[in-house]
C-alpha positions as CSV (number, residue, x, y, z in Angstrom):
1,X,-112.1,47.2,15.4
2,X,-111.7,47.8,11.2
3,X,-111.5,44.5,9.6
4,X,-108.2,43.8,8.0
5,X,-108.5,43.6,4.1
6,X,-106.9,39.7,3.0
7,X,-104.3,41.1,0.5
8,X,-100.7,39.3,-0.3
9,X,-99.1,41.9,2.0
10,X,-100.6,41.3,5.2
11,X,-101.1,37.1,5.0
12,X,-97.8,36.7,6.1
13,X,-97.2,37.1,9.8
14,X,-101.5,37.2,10.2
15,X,-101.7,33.1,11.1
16,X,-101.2,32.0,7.8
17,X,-98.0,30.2,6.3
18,X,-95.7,31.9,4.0
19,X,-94.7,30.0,0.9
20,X,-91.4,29.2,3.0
21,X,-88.2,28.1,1.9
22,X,-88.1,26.3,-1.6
23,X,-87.2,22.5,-2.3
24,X,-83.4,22.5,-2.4
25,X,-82.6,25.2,-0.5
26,X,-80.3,25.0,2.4
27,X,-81.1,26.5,5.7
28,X,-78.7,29.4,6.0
29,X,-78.1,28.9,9.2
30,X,-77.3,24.7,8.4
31,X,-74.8,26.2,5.7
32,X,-73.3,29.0,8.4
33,X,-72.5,26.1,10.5
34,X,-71.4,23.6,8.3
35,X,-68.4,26.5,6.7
36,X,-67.2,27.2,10.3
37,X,-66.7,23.4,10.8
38,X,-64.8,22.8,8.1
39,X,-62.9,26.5,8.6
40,X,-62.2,25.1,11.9
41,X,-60.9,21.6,11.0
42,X,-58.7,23.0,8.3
43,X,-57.0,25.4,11.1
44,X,-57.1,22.9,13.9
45,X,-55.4,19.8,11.6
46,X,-53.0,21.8,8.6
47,X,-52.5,18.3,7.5
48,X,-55.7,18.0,6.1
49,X,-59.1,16.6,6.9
50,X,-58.3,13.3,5.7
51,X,-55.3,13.1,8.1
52,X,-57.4,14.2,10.9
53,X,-60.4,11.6,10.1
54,X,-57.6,8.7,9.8
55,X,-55.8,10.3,13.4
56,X,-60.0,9.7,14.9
57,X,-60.5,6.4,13.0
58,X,-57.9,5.2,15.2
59,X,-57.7,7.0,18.8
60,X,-61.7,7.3,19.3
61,X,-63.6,4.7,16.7
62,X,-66.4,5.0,18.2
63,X,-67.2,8.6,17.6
64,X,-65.4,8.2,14.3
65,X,-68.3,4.9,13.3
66,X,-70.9,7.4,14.7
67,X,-69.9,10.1,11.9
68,X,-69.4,7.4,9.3
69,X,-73.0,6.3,10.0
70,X,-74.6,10.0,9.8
71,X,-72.9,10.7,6.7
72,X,-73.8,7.4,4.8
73,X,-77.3,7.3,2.7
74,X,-80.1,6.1,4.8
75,X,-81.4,4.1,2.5
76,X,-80.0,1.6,-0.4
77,X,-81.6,0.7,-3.2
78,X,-81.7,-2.9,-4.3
79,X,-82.5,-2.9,-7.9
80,X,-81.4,-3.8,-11.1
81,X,-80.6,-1.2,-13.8
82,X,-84.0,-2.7,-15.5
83,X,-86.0,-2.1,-12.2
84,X,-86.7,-5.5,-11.2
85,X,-85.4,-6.0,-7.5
86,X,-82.3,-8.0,-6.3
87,X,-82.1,-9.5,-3.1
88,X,-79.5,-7.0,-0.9
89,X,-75.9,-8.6,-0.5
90,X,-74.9,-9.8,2.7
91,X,-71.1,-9.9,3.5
92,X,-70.3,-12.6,6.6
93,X,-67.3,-12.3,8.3
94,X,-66.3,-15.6,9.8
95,X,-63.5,-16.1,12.6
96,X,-61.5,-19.3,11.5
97,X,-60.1,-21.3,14.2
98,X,-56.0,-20.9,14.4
99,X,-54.3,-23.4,12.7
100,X,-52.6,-24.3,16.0
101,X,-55.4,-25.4,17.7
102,X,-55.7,-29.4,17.9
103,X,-58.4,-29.6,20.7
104,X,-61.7,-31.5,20.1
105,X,-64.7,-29.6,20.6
């Protein structure tokens, strides 16, 4: 067996990494699928997306909360324009007892 001279055209592909796709760059086969979904939304709902996501909203929440939560930014930042941190806001939603109701609990 000849050893194999280490030159730039035979590291690739030898057990050694290429430099691999750069910071940024979409996966072609991410953006592939990602036109075809939206190709196939705008043939399947000629309303409009928008009209289709309210139409799913409604019949199948669920699913539709599942999306919302995939497409929302994993993580919120809590800080002032100056840097220091802020305590996150937390919104209570409080059921208020019908205005009806004159029993004693």
């Amino acid at each position: 067996m000849s050893a194999v001279k280490q030159t730039g055209e035979n590291l690739i592909g030898k057990g050694r990494p290429g430099p691999g796709r750069p910071k940024g760059v979409p996966n072609k086969t991410t953006t592939v699928v990602k036109e075809a979904i939206l190709k196939a939304l705008d043939e399947a709902h000629p309303d409009g997306a928008v009209a289709y996501l309210i139409q799913q909203a409604t019949s199948n929440p669920t699913a539709f909360l599942t999306l919302v939560g995939k497409v929302l930014p994993m993580q919120v930042e809590h800080s002032n324009p100056d840097g220091t941190m802020r305590p996150p806001t937390v919104i209570q939603i409080v059921a208020a007892k019908p205005a009806d109701d004159d029993r004693n609990d």
